[in-house]
C-alpha positions, 0 to 999 in steps of 0.5 A: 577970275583967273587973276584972282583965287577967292576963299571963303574965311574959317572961323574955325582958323581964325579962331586958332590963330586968334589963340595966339598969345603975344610973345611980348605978354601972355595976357595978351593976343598976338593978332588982336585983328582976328578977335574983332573979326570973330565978334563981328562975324557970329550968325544969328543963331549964335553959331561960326562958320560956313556950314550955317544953315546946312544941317547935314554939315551942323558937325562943322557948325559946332567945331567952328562955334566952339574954338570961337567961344574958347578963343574969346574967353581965353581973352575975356571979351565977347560975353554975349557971343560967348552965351549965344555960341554956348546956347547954340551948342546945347541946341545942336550938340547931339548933332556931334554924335551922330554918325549920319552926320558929314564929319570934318578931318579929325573931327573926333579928336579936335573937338574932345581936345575943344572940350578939354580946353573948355573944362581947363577955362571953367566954361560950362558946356551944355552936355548931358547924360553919357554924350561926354563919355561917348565923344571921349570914347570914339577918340580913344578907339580912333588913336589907338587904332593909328598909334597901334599901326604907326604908319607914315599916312598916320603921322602925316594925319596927326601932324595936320591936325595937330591944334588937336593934340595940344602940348601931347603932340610930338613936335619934333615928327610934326614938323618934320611935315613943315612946308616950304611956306612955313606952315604944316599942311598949308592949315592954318589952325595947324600952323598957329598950334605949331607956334604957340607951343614951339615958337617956329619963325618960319609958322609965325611967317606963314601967319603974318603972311596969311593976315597981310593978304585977307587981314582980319581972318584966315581961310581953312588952306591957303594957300590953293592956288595952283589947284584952283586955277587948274580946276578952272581950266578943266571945268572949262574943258568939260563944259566944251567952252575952252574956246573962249579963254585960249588965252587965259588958259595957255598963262596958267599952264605955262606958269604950271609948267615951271612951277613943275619944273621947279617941283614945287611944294603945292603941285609935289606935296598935293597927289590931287593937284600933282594928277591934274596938273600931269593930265593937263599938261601932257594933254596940252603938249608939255613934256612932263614925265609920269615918273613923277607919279611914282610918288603915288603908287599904291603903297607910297600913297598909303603914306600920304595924309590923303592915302591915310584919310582914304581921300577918294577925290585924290584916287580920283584925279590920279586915276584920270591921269593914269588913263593919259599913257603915251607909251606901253612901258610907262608901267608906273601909270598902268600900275597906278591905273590898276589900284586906282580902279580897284579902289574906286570900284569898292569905294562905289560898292561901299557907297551904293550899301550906304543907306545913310550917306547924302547924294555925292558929286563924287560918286557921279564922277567916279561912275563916269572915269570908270564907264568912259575913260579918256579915249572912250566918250564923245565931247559933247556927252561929257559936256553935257554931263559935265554942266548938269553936275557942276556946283555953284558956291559948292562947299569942300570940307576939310577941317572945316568948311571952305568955298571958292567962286573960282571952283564953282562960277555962276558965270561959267555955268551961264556960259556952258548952258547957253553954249550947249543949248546954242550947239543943240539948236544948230544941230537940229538945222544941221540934222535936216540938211543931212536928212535932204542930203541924204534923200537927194542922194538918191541912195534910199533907191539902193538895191540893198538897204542902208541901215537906219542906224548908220543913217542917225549914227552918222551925224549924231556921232559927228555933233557929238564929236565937234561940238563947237558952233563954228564947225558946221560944215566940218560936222556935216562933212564928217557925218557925210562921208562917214555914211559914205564908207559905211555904205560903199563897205556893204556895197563890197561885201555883199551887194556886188559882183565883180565886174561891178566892183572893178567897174565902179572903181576904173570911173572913180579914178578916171573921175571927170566923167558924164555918169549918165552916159556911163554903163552900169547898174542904176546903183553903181549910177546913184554910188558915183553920183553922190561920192563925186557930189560929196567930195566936189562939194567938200572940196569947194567949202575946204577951198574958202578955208585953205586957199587951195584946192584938196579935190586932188587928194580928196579924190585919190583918199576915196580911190585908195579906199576903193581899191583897198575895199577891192582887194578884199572882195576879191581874197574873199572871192578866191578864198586867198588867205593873206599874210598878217602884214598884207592884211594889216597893209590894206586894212588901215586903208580899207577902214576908211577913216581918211576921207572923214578925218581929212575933210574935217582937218581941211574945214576945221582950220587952220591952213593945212598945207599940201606938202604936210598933208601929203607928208609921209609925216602925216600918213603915218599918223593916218596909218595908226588911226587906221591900225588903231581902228582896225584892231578894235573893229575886228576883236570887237566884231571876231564873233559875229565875223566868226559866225559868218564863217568869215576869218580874213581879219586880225584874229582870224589870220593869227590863228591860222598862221599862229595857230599852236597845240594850245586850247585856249589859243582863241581867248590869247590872240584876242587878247594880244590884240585888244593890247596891240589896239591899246598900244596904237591908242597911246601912239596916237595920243603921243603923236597927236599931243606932242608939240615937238617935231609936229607937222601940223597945228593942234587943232588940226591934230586933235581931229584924229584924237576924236576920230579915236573917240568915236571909234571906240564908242561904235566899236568899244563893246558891240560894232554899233553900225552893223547892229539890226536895231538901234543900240541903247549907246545911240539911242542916249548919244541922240537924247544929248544931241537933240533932245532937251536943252539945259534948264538951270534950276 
């Protein structure tokens, strides 16, 4: 499927091109091939095209069936499709009017211009009443409305519809529109206009080349290939099955790749294909430049075919790639992301007011991109989301209707369903393995309580966020000492004393200890005992995948934590007040996200050597993790925090230290720190996709990107783990995780 892109054949183009006369003689067509495939291709109904059957698309219907009938007259051959196709508009002609109806672009104006040939070729059009004046009427209000603006957007659109303006059409400005390949737009039913009425080699070139490759007719764009396969690729993605097609995958970036280098026509030309190839490419390592976004910006894209049509599913794919920011002074994607947000929120409101307009893929979409931006969903609620919505044979519509197997596979759909439902089954067993865990544990006998919700959290955020099957063991390590943090984070902060605080701490870091014959508490017994039952088995699993022993450096992770965890019990103790760079030093520790990300690295595969893991390389990438995560913790958590009387944080600390006559000092801080957090959040995502200079494989990598993820989930709006009940974000994370499986309709 990736070797080959199939597109459905356009009447609608096809008859165009049939409309060419032959240079040699004018009785004559150029392409006689296309008139036999028109005569051959006429539904029962008498109707053209691809839209049969679907009445929200009998607009389409009717311009496809029209410029057949007037291509075969215009020749004299067909005469009971001429009739079926005539009977068929008499039929469906109010259809033309009718605003509720799906409109091809430029509709208004290429079918009056279809009527005006019919009237110059004596072919009686079933019309009555004052339906001819109304179709004359909206095409006047719409051209005097664009002549009247005059804009770039506006002769870009009247260039790709040109086969609507006939011998009226400026051919100088239109084709000044003409691509590399010869055609206007990569329309053919444009092209063919542009050659009948200005005989341009390179149009004929184009055709012939259009005809050698489908023969007897032509597609509505071609040609769509970079598109195409990009779309593939990021279908597979969605649906969580890349996987399988690693290979197939890194050919058509690679080729996308030069192609960008070369700034090609079909990537540079096209701001949908531009912001999916940028997105992808950078995602998958390749040093692309969002300068070539610039192209787009609001009032540059105001001038483009797409900006003048207003074509949402290009402010759509350009905000997705405005959201793949690896540094704060890329201002041309912060300022893309900014007008591309506005106008899809408007788009939403506009189109919640529609009572008129049918159900949209695209509405959908746009909610999605705007709730959960990049670094804000978990893999497998986008996976899940992504295969419900997904359309097989779905048809686009431009000039006119068009389909691709390769933008909508059955087979794909297949395999995301039985992907998702497989994932599901293994993590309801997976799910009573934690649950054992857990109770085996002993810490339900905790003399304080661990709440339900870090419980359920645990592991639903670790399924949701290494969804593949073969990522068993690293899921339930993730999930275990994830519980883990969160558990010896209240232990500190509330359920201790001091001497009990030091005392757990001096027997982790001596670790080869008998923790029965130890003295202490019955929860500091049950606290060991799980902590070295967890990390000892982590340990062993990551030796099968590493062929080494990690016990060393999972212990010292856990030792480092605790101390850290120490140190602020005892500022909190004394009342000791700690520098902003104190705070942050010991916070990125503190917030215990090594141990999770380390043991899912060292499960994941591949190898993950000691000299890179213990690299200062590789802490540093463990210490933006932890600023990132320790920034949205304490913005998102500054109120309750506050309540509690508790100001040791981000915040807190600013505004002692930083602390000025101004009023709104609080509302500043907090907002310097949402944009430090956003800045960690590029860094992160720039030293995580980076190829060049990179310390460790991809996969290992892509484990922080995720850990990223999930922070922003539990800590994005409302900290989720310190919640009394279960959060509605839980509640939907676990009815994707565990409940029903994917049914096809």
């Amino acid at each position: 499927m990736f070797d080959k892109v199939e597109l459905s054949l356009s009447s609608y183009d096809t008859a165009w091109v049939a409309m060419i006369p032959s240079p040699s003689s004018v009785q004559a067509p150029l392409f006689p091939q296309t008139l036999n495939w028109l005569l051959e291709n006429q539904h029962k109904d008498g109707s053209w095209g691809l839209s049969h059957g679907n009445e929200l698309l009998t607009k389409d219907s009717l311009l496809s069936t029209l410029a057949s009938v007037l291509a075969l007259k215009q020749w004299s051959v067909g005469e009971q499709q001429i009739n079926k196709g005539l009977g068929y508009i008499e039929s469906n002609i109010a259809a033309a009017a009718d605003d509720k109806q799906l409109s091809s672009i430029g509709f208004d104006i290429i079918f009056t211009r279809l009527i005006e040939q019919a009237q110059s070729q004596d072919l009686n059009l079933p019309f009555r009443g004052n339906l001819l004046e109304k179709f004359f009427h909206k095409r006047e209000v719409e051209l005097q409305s664009g002549w009247g603006s005059n804009s770039e957007g506006w002769k870009a659109y009247v260039a790709y519809i040109s086969e609507g303006f006939g011998k009226s059409q400026n051919w100088e400005t239109a084709m000044k529109f003409q691509r590399k390949n010869g055609s206007l737009f990569n329309s053919p039913a444009a092209t063919a206009a542009a050659y009948t009425h200005i005989n341009n080699s390179h149009c004929l070139d184009y055709l012939v080349s259009l005809l050698d490759k489908f023969e007897n007719a032509v597609p509505t764009v071609h040609p769509l290939d970079v598109y195409a396969r990009l779309h593939m690729v990021d279908s597979l993605e969605k649906q969580g099955i890349n996987r399988h097609f690693k290979d197939e995958i890194g050919s058509v970036l690679d080729y996308t790749w030069r192609l960008w280098q070369q700034k090609e026509d079909d990537i540079f030309l096209e701001p949908t294909t531009c912001a999916l190839a940028f997105r992808l490419l950078r995602l998958h390592g390749y040093d692309v430049s969002s300068d070539a976004l610039d192209r787009f910006s609001e009032d540059k894209f105001c001038n483009t075919l797409q900006g003048y049509l207003k074509d949402v599913e290009s402010v759509l794919e350009l905000h997705k790639a405005s959201q793949i920011a690896l540094d704060s002074n890329e201002s041309v994607l912060e300022e893309l992301n900014t007008w591309t947000r506005h106008f899809l929120q408007e788009f939403l409101s506009t189109s919640s007011k529609n009572n008129h307009k049918p159900p949209n893929h695209v509405d959908h979409e746009i909610s999605f991109a705007l709730r959960f931006p990049h670094h804000a969903y978990l893999d497998l609620i986008l996976n899940r989301r992504s295969i419900e919505q997904y359309k097989v044979d779905q048809r686009r519509i431009l000039k006119s209707s068009y389909s691709s197997s390769n933008l909508g596979s059955k087979e794909f759909l297949e395999l995301g369903v039985k992907n998702f439902n497989h994932c599901q089954l293994i993590f309801r067993e997976e799910l009573e393995l934690f649950k054992r865990w857990f109770m085996e544990s002993g810490m339900e006998k905790l003399n304080f309580p661990v709440s339900k919700t870090s419980v359920v959290y645990s592991f639903l955020s670790a399924a949701a966020t290494l969804p593949s099957p073969e990522h068993g063991e690293a899921r339930l390590a993730w999930a275990k000492h994830g519980l883990l943090t969160s558990v010896f984070d209240n232990f500190f902060d509330v359920w201790s004393n001091e001497e009990e605080q030091i005392n757990l701490v001096k027997l982790v870091e001596k670790w080869d200890i008998d923790v029965n014959k130890e003295s202490c508490s019955e929860t500091m017994k049950i606290l060991l005992l799980v902590l070295k039952r967890t990390i000892s088995e982590t340990a062993t699993q990551a030796f099968k995948v590493q062929e080494r022993s990690v016990l060393n450096h999972l212990i010292q992770q856990w030792v480092d934590i605790l101390r850290s965890m120490l140190k602020e019990a005892e500022w909190c103790r004394s009342k000791y007040v700690p520098s902003i760079e104190e705070y942050e030093r010991n916070g990125t520790t503190s917030a215990a996200f090594a141990p999770i990300v380390m043991s899912a690295m060292y499960l994941v595969g591949p190898k993950l050597p000691q000299a890179i893991a213990e690299s200062s390389e590789f802490n540093h990438l463990l210490e933006v993790l932890g600023l990132y995560g320790r920034y949205l913790n304490d913005v998102n958590g500054y109120q309750r925090e506050k309540e509690q009387g508790k100001m040791v944080n981000s915040v807190g600390l600013r505004l002692i230290h930083e602390s000025g006559a101004v009023n709104d000092q609080e509302e500043m801080i907090l907002k310097k720190m949402k944009k430090k957090s956003e800045e960690k959040r590029k860094e992160l995502l720039r030293l995580v996709v980076n190829e060049e200079g990179s310390i460790a494989s991809i996969d290992v990598r892509d484990v922080l990107w995720k850990m990223c993820r999930t922070l922003e989930v539990i800590y994005g709006k409302d900290d989720i783990i310190h919640a009394m009940d279960v959060p509605d974000e839980v509640l939907n994370i676990k009815d994707i995780v565990l409940g029903d499986p994917i049914v096809l309709g």
